[in-house]
KOLGU-4560 file (N, C-alpha, C; in nm, 3 decimals, padded with zeros to 5 digits):
<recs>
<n_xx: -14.651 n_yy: -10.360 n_zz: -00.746 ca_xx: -14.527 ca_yy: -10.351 ca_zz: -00.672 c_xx: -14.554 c_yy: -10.318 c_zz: -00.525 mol: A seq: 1 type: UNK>
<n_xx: -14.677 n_yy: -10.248 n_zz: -00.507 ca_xx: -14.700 ca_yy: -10.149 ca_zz: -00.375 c_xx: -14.714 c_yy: -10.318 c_zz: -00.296 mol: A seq: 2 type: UNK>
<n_xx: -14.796 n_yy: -10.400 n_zz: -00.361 ca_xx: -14.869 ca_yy: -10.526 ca_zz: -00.303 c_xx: -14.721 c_yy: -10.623 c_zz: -00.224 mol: A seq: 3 type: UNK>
<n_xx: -14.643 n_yy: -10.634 n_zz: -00.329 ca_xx: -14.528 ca_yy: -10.719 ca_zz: -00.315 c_xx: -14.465 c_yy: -10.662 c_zz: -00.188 mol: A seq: 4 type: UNK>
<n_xx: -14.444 n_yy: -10.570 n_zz: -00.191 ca_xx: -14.377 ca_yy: -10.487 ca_zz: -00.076 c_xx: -14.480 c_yy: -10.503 c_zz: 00.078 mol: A seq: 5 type: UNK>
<n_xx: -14.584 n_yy: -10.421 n_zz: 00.049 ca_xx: -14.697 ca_yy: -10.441 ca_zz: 00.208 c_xx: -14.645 c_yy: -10.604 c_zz: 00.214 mol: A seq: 6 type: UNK>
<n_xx: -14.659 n_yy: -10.704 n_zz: 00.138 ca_xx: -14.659 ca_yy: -10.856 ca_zz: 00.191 c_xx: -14.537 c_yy: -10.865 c_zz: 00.186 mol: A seq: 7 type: UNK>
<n_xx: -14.414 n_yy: -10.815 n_zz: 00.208 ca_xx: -14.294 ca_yy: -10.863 ca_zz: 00.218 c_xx: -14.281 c_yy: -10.776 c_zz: 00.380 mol: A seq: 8 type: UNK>
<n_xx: -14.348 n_yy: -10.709 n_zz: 00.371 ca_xx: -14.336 ca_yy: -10.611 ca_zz: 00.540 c_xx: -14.366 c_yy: -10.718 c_zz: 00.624 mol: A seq: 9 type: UNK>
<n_xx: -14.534 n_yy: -10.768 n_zz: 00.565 ca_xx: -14.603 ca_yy: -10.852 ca_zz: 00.671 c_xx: -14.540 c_yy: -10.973 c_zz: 00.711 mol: A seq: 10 type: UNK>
<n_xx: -14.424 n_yy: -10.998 n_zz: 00.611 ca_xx: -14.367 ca_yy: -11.141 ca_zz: 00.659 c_xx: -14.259 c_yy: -11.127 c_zz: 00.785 mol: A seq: 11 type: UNK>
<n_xx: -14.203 n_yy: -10.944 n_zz: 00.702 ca_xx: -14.103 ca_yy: -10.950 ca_zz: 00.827 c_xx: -14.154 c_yy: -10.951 c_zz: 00.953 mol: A seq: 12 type: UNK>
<n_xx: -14.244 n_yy: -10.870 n_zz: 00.991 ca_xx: -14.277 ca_yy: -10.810 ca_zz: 01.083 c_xx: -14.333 c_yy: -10.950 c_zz: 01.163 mol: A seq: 13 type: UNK>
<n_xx: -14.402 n_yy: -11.062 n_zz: 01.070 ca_xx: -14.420 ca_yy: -11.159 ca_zz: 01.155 c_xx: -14.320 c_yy: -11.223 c_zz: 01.183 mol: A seq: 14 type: UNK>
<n_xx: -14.211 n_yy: -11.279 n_zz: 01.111 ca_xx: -14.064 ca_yy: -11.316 ca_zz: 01.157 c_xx: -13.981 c_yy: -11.295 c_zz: 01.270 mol: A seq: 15 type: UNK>
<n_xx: -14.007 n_yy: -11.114 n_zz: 01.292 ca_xx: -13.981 ca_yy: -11.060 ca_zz: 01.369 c_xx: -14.001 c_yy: -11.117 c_zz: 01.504 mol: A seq: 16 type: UNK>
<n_xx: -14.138 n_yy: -11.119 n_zz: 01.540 ca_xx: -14.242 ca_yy: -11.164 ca_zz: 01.613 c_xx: -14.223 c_yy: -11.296 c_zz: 01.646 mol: A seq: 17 type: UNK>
<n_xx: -14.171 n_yy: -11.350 n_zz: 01.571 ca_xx: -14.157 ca_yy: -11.532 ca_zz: 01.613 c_xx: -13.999 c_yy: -11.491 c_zz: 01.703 mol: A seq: 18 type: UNK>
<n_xx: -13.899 n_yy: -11.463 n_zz: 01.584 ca_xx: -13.739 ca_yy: -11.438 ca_zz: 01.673 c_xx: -13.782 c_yy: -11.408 c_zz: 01.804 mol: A seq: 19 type: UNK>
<n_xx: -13.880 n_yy: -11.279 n_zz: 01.810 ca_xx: -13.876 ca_yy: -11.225 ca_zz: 01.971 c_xx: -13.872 c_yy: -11.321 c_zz: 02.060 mol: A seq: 20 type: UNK>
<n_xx: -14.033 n_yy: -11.420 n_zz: 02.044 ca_xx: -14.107 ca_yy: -11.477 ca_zz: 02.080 c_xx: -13.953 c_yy: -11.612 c_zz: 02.117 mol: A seq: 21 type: UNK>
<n_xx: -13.883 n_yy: -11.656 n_zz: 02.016 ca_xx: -13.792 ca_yy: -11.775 ca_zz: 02.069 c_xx: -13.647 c_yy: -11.687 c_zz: 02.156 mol: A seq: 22 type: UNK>
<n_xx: -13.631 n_yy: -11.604 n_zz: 02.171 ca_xx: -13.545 ca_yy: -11.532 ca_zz: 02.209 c_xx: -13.598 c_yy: -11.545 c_zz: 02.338 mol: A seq: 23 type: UNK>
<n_xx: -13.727 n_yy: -11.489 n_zz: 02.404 ca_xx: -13.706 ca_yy: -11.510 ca_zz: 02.526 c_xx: -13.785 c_yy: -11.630 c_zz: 02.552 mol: A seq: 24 type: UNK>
<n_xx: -13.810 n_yy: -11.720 n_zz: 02.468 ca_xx: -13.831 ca_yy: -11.889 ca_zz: 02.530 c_xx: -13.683 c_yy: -11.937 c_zz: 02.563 mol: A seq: 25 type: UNK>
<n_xx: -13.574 n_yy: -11.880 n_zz: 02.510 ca_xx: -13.417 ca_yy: -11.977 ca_zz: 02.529 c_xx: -13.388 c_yy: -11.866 c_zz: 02.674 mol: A seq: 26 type: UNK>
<n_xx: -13.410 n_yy: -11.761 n_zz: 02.650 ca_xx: -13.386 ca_yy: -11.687 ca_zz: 02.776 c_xx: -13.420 c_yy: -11.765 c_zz: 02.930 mol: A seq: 27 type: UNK>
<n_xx: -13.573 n_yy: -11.776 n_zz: 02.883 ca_xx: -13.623 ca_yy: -11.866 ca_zz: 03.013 c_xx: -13.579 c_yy: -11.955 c_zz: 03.029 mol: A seq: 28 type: UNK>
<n_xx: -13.509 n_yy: -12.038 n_zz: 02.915 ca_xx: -13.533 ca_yy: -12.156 ca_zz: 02.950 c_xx: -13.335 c_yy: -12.149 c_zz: 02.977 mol: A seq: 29 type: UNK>
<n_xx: -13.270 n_yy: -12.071 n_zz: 02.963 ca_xx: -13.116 ca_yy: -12.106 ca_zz: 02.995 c_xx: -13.108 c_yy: -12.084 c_zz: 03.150 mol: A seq: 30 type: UNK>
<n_xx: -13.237 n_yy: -11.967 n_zz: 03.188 ca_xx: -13.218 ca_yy: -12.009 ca_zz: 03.319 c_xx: -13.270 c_yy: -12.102 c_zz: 03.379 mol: A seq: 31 type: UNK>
<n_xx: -13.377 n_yy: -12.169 n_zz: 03.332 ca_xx: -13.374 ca_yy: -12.289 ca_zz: 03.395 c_xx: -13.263 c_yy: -12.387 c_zz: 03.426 mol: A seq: 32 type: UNK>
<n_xx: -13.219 n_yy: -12.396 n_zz: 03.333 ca_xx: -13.144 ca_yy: -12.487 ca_zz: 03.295 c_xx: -12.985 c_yy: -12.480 c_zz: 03.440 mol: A seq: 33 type: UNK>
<n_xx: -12.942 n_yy: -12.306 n_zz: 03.438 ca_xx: -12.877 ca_yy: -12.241 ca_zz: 03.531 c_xx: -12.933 c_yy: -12.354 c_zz: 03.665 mol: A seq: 34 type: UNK>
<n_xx: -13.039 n_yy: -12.319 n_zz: 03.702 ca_xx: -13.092 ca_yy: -12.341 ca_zz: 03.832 c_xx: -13.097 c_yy: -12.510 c_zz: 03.785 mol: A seq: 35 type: UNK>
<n_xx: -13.138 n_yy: -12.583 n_zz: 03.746 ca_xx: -13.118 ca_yy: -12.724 ca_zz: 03.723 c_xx: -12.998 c_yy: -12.780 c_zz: 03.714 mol: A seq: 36 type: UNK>
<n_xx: -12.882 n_yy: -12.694 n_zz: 03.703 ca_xx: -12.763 ca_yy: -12.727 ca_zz: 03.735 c_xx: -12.681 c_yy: -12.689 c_zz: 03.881 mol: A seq: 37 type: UNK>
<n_xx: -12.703 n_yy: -12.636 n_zz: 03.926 ca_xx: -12.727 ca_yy: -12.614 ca_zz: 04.032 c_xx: -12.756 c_yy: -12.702 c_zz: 04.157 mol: A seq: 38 type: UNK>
<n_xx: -12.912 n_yy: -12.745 n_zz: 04.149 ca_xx: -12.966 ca_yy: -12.831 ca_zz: 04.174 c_xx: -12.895 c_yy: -12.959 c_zz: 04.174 mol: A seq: 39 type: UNK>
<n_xx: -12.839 n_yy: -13.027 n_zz: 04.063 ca_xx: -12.759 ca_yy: -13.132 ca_zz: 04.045 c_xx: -12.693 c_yy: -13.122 c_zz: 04.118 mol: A seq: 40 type: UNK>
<n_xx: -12.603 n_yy: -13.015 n_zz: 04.120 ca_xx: -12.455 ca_yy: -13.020 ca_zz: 04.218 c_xx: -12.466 c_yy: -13.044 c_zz: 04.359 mol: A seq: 41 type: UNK>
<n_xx: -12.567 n_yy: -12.975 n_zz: 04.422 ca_xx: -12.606 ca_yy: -12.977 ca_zz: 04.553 c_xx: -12.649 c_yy: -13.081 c_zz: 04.586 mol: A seq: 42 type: UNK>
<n_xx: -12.716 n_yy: -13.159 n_zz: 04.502 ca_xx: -12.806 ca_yy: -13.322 ca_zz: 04.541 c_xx: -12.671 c_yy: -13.436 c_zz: 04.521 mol: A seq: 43 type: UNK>
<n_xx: -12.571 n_yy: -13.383 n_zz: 04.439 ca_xx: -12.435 ca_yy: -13.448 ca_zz: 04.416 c_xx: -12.340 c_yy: -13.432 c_zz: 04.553 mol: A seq: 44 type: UNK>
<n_xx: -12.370 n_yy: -13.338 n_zz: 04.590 ca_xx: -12.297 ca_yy: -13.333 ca_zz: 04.695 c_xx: -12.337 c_yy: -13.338 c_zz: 04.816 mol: A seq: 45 type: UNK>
<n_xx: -12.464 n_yy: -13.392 n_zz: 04.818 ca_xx: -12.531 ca_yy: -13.401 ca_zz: 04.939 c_xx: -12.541 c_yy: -13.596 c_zz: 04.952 mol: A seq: 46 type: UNK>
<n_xx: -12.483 n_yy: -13.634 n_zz: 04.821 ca_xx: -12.492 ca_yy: -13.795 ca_zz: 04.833 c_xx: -12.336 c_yy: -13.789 c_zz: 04.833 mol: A seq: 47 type: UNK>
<n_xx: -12.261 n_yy: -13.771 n_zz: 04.743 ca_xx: -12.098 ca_yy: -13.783 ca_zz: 04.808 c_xx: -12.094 c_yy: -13.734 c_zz: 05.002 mol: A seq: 48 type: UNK>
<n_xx: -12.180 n_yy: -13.670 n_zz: 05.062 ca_xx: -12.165 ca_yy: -13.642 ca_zz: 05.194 c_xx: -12.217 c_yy: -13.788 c_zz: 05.237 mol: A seq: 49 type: UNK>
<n_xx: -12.359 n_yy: -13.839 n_zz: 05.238 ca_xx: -12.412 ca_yy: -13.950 ca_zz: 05.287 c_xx: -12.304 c_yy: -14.072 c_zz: 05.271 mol: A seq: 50 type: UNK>
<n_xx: -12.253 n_yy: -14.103 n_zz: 05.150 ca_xx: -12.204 ca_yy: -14.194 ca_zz: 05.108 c_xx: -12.053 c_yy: -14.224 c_zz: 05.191 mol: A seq: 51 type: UNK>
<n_xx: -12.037 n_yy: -14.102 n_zz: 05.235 ca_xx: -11.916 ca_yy: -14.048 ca_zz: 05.317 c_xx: -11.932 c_yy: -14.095 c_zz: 05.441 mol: A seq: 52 type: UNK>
<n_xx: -12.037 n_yy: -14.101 n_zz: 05.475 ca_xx: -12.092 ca_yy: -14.069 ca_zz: 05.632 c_xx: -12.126 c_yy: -14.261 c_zz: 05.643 mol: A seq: 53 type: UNK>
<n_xx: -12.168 n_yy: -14.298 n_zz: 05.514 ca_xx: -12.160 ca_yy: -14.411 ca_zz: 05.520 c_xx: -12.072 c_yy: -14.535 c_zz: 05.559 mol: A seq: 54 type: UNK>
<n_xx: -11.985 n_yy: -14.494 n_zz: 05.452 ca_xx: -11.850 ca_yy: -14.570 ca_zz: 05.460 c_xx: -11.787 c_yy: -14.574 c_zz: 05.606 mol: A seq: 55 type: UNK>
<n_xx: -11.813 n_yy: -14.425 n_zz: 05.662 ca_xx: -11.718 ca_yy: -14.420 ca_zz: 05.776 c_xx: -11.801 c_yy: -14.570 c_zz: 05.916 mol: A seq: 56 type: UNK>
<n_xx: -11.968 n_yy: -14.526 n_zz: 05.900 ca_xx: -12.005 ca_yy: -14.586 ca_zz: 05.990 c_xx: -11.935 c_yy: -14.781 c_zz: 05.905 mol: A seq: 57 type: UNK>
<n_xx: -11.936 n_yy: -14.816 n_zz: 05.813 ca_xx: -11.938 ca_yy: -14.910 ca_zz: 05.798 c_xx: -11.814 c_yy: -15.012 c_zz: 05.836 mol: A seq: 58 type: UNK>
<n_xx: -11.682 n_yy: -14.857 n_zz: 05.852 ca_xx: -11.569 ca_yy: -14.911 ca_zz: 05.887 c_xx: -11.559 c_yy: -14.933 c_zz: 06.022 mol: A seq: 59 type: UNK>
<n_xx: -11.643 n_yy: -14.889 n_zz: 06.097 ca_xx: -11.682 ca_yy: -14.916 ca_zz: 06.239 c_xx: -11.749 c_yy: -15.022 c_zz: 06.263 mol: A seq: 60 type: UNK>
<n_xx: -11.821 n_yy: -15.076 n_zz: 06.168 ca_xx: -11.930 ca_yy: -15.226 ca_zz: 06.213 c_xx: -11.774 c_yy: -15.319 c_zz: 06.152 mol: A seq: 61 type: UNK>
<n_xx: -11.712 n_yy: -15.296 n_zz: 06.093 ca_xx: -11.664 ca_yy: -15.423 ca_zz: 06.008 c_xx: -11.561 c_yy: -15.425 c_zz: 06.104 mol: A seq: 62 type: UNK>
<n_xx: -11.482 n_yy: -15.290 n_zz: 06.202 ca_xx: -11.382 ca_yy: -15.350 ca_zz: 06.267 c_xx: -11.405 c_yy: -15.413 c_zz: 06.437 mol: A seq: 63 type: UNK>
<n_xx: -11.326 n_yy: -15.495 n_zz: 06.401 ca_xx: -11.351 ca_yy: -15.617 ca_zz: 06.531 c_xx: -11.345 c_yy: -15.576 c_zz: 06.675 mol: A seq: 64 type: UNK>
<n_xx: -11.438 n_yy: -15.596 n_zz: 06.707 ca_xx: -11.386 ca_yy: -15.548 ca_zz: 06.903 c_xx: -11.261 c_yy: -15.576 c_zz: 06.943 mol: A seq: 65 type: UNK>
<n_xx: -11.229 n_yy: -15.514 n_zz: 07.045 ca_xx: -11.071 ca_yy: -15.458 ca_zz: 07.110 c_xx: -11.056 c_yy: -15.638 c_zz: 07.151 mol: A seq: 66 type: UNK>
<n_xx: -11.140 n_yy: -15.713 n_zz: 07.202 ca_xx: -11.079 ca_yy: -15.813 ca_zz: 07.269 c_xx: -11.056 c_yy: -15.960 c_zz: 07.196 mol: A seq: 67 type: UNK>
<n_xx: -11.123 n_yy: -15.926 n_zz: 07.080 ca_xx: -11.055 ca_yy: -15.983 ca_zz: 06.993 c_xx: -10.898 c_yy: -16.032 c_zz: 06.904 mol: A seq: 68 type: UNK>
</recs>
């Protein structure tokens, strides 16, 4: 019985040890994830700006000189 028990410890205790172990792999990795979203938004909104900046110059080539 003593046996069953020590090897039912050793399983927890390694179980244990794994949970920890994925607990702070999702930790790290939600902040990544934080900062990779982030990231998106800013590169999103740094092309909605260009694309902006675009259009405007383009409405300037396409409209016709005054003496036209």
């Amino acid at each position: 019985m003593k046996e069953k028990v020590k090897k039912l410890e050793e399983q927890i205790s390694f179980l244990q040890n794994e949970v920890s172990q994925m607990s702070d792999e999702i930790f790290t990795q939600q902040k990544e994830i934080l900062l990779l979203k982030k990231e998106i938004l800013f590169l999103k909104d740094k092309v909605d700006s260009i694309e902006t900046n675009t259009e405007d110059v383009n409405s300037i080539k396409d409209t016709p000189p005054p003496h036209y």
